[in-house]
C-alpha positions in Angstrom: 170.7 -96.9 90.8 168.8 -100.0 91.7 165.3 -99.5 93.6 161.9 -101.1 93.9 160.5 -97.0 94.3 160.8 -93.9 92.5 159.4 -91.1 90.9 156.6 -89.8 90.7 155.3 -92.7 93.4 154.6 -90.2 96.5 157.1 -92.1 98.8 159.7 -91.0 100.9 162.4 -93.1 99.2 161.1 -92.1 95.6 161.8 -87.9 96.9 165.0 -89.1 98.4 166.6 -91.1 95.5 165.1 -88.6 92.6 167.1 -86.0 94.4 170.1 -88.0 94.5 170.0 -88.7 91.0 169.7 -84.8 90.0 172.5 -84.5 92.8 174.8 -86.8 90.9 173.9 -85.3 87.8 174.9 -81.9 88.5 178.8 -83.9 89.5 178.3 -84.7 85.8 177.2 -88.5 86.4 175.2 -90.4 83.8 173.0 -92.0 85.9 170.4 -95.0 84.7 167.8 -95.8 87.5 166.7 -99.7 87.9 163.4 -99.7 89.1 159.4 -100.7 88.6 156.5 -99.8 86.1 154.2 -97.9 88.0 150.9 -95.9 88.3 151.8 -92.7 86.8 155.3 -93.2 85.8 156.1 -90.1 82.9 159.3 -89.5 81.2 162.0 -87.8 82.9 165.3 -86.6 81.7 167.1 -89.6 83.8 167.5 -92.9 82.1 164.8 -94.4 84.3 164.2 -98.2 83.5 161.3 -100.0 84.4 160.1 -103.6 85.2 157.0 -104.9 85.7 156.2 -106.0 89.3 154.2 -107.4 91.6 152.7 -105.2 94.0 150.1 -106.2 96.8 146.4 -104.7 97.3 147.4 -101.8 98.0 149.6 -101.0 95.2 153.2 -101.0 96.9 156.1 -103.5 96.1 156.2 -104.8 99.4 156.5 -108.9 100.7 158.5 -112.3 99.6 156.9 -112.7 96.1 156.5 -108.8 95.5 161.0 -108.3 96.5 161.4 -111.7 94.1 159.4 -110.0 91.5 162.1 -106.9 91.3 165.1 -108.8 92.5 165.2 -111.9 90.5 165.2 -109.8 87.3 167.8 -106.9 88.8 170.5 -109.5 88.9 170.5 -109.9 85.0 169.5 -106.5 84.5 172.8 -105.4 86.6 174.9 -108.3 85.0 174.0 -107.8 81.2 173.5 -104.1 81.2 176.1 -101.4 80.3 179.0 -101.6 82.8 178.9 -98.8 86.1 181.5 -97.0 88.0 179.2 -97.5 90.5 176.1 -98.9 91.9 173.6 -97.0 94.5 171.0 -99.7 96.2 168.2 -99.0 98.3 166.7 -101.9 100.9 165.2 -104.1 101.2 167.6 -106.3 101.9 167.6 -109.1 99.2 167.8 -105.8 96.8 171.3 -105.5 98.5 172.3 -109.3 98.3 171.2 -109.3 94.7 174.0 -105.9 93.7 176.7 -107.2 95.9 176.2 -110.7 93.9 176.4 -108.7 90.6 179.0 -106.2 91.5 181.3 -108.6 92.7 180.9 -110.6 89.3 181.3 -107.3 87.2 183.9 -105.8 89.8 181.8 -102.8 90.6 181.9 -101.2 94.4 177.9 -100.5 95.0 177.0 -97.8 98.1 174.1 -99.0 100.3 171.7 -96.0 100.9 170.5 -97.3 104.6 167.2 -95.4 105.4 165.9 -97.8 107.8 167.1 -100.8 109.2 165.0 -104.2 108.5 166.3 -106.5 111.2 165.7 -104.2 113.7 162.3 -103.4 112.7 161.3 -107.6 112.5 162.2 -107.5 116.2 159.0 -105.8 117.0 156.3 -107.5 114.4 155.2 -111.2 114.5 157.8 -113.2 112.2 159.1 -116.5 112.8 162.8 -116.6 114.4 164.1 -118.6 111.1 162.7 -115.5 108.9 164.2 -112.9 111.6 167.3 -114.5 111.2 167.8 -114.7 107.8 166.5 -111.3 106.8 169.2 -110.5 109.5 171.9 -112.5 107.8 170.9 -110.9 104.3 171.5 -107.0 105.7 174.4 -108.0 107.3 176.0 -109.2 104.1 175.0 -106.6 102.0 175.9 -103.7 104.3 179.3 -105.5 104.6 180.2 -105.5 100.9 179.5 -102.0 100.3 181.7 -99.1 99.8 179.9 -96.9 101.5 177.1 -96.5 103.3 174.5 -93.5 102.9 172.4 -93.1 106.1 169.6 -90.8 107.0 169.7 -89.9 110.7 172.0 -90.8 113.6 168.8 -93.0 114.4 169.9 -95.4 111.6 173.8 -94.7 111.7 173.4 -96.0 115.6 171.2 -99.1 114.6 173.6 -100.1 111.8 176.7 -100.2 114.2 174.7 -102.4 116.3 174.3 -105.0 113.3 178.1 -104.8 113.2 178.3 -102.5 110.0 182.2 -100.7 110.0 181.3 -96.9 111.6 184.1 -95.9 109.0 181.7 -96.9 105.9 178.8 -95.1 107.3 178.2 -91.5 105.9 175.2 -89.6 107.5 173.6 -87.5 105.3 170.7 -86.4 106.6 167.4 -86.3 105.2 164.7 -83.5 104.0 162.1 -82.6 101.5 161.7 -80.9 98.0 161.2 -77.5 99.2 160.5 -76.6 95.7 158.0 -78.7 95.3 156.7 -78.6 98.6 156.3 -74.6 99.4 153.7 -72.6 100.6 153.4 -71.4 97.0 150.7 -72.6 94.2 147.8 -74.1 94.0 145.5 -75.5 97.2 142.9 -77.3 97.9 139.5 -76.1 98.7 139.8 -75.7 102.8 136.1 -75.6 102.7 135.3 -77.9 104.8 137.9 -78.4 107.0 140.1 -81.3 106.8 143.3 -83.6 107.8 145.6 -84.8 105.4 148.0 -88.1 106.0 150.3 -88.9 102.7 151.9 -92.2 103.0 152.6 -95.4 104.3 150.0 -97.0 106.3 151.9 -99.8 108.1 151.8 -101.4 111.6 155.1 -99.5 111.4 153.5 -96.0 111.4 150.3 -97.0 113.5 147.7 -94.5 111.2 144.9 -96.3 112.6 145.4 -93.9 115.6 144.6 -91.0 113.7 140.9 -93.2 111.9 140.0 -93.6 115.7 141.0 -90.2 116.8 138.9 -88.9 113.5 135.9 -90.5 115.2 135.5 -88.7 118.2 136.6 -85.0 116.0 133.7 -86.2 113.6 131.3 -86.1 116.5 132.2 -82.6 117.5 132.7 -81.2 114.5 130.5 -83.1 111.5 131.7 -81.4 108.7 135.3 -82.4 109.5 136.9 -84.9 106.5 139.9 -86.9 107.3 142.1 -87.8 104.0 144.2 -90.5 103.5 147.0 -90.8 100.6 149.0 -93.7 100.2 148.5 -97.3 101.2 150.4 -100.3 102.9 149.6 -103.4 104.8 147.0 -101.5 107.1 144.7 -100.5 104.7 141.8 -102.8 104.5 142.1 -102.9 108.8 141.8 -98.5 108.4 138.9 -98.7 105.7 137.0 -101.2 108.1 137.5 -98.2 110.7 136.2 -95.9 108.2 133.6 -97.2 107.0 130.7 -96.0 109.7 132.6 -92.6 108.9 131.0 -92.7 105.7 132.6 -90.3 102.7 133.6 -88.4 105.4 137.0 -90.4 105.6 138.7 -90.8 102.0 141.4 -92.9 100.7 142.9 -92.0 97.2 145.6 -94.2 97.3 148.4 -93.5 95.4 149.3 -89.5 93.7 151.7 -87.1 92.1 153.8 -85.5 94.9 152.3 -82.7 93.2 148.8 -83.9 94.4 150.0 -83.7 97.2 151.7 -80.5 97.5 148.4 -79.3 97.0 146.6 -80.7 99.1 149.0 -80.5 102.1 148.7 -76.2 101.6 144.5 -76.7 102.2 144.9 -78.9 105.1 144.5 -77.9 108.7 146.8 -80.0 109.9 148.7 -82.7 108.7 149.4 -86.4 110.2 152.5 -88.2 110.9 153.2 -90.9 113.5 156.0 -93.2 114.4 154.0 -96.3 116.5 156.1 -96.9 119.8 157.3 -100.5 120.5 157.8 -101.6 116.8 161.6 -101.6 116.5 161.5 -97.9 114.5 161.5 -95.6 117.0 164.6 -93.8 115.2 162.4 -93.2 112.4 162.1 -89.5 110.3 158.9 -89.3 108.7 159.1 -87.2 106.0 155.5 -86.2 105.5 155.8 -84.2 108.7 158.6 -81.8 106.9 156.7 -81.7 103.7 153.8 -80.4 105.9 155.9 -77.8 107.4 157.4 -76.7 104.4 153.9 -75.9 102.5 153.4 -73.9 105.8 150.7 -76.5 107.1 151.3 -77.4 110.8 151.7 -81.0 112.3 149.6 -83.4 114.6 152.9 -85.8 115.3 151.8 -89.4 117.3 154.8 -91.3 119.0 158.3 -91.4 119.4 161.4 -90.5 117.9 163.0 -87.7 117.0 160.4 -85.8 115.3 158.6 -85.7 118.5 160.9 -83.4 120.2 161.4 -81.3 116.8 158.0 -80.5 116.7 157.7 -79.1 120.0 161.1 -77.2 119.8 160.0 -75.6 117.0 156.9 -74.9 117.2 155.5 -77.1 114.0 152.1 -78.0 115.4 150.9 -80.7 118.2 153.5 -83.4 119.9 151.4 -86.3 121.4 151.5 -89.9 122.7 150.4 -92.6 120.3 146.9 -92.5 122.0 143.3 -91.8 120.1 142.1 -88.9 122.8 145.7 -87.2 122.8 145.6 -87.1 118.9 141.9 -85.7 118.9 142.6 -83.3 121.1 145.4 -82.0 118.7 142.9 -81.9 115.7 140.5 -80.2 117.6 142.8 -77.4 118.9 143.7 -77.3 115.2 140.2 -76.5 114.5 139.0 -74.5 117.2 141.6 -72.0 116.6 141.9 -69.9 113.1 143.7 -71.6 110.3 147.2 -71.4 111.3 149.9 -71.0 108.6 153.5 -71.2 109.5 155.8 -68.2 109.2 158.7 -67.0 106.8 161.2 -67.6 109.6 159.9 -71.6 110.3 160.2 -71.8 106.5 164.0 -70.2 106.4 165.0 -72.8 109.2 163.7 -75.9 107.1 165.5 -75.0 104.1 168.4 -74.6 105.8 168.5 -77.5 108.0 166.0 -80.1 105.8 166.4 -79.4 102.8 166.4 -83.1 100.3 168.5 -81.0 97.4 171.5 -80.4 100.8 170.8 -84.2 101.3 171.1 -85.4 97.7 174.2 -83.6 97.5 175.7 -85.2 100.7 175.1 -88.4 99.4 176.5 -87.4 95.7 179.6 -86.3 97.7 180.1 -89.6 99.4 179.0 -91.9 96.2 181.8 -89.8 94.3 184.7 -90.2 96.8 183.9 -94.3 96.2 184.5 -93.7 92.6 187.8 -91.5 93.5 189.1 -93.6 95.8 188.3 -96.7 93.3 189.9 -94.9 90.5 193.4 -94.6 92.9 193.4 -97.9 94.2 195.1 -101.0 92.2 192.8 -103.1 90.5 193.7 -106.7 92.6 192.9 -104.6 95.5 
């Protein structure tokens, strides 16, 4: 498994792909993970191998020099380690140029697990044409030399047939959350005074600044409010500016444990999650709202896509637009009214439809059928 992220770094792709690996290891696979040193990092019963890396102010492995940092050296490490039956990559997408170079060289089929889709996401932020195109180019390529094809949502399924991926390579597998982990049971956080919780990126992607400026007009109404703030990304010096006339009253942690989290998601009022409009995600499936629901914590969702409409279906919390007075009205409802948990029957439908172990095991599924079919198919083929 080859990835710039995962566990215990509190990201959506670290959940995903630590699932996967358990997943494959229940089929019996010995699976060695590729990845970076970072903050935290324990032992775990997976042959996890890290690299030192680059990472930008924030902490995350994220821009040219910070991909080069984990790339460059995945190409030996893929070339001059022991041989696979396979190869699992996650994007960006000069991760996937790097294992098809190295699995065509070492005749390995490699499955691309697709939870977003880069070149449609540049299409939205301020990148020169020549960049666009090449990052463009790069997916292309590496979605075209995989065997398969592991993607999240029919969000991402959709946005890869548009880059001219083969429908027949694409396996949607959904995506979820450690309901383990993330359960209304153990250990909260003091809910004394009251507060919001967002855990995770913090990207013009995302648009979190919304829920700093909302925060300003709940702090005026309500001054012993907080507003918590895991994670990090690309927008964090412009939210801290935000923050700052807030005082300690708005926090930023940075990185944790999931299991900080878990913790601190069963204190919250509500949690945060937002998908900006108009920044070539709209398909995209937070994660942190399910991990909210699943602790039994309701959501204040900003946005678009399809979480929008889930929420209100089902009841999770608040639906708004990406607007500062529609989000502070939703954290104010959430205080004005008594601390709301969900219920038993909310928490049945989760497991059942989002679970990450019923993900993992999709994706195993698919990522073994490459290996069966490989193992029936001539060798010159």
């Amino acid at each position: 498994m080859a990835t710039r992220v995962y566990e215990p770094e509190a990201a959506a792709a670290a959940y995903r792909l630590g699932n996967l690996t358990r997943a494959l290891e229940r089929l019996g696979y010995r699976v060695t993970v590729l990845t970076t040193k970072s903050p935290g990092a324990r032992r775990s019963s997976t042959r996890v191998r890290r690299w030192p890396v680059l990472r930008d102010r924030s902490g995350a492995v994220r821009g040219y020099l910070q991909y080069l940092s984990f790339d460059v050296p995945l190409l030996f490490r893929l070339l001059f380690g022991p041989r696979a039956d396979v190869v699992v990559a996650e994007p960006p997408p000069t991760t996937g140029v790097v294992t098809r170079i190295a699995c065509a060289m070492r005749r390995v089929p490699y499955v691309y697990f697709s939870a977003d889709v880069m070149s449609s996401a540049l299409t939205a932020v301020k990148v020169s044409g020549i960049v666009r195109r090449a990052v463009t180019a790069m997916e292309r390529w590496a979605l075209r030399g995989a065997a398969e094809i592991l993607a999240i949502s029919d969000g991402v399924r959709n946005e890869l047939e548009q880059l001219g991926t083969d429908p027949a390579k694409i396996s949607v597998i959904g995506t979820g959350i450690d309901t383990a982990l993330f359960s209304p049971d153990g250990e909260a956080e003091d809910a004394e005074p009251p507060y919001f919780l967002y855990a995770g990126t913090m990207s013009e992607f995302q648009g979190a600044a919304v829920f700093v400026d909302a925060f300003e007009l709940v702090a005026a109404e309500h001054p012993d409010a907080r507003l918590v703030m895991f994670g990090g990304g690309v927008d964090i010096d412009l939210l801290t500016a935000k923050a700052a006339p807030l005082g300690n009253r708005v926090a930023f942690p940075g990185f944790v444990d999931a299991e900080v989290v878990a913790r601190w998601t069963r204190g919250a009022t509500a949690s945060l999650a937002s998908v900006r409009p108009g920044q070539g995600y709209d398909f995209a499936f937070p994660t942190k709202t399910l991990a909210s629901v699943s602790c039994g914590t309701p959501v204040v969702f900003a946005g678009v896509g399809p979480l929008r409409e889930l929420v209100t279906d089902h009841n999770l919390g608040w639906s708004v637009d990406w607007d500062a007075r529609q989000v502070a009205g939703a954290m104010l409802d959430a205080l004005r009214a008594p601390r709301r948990r969900l219920g038993r029957s909310t928490l049945d439908w989760l497991d059942a439809n989002y679970s990450l172990r019923g993900a993992a095991d999709r994706g195993a599924a698919a990522v073994d059928a490459v290996v069966g079919l490989r193992s029936t198919v001539p060798s010159d083929n």
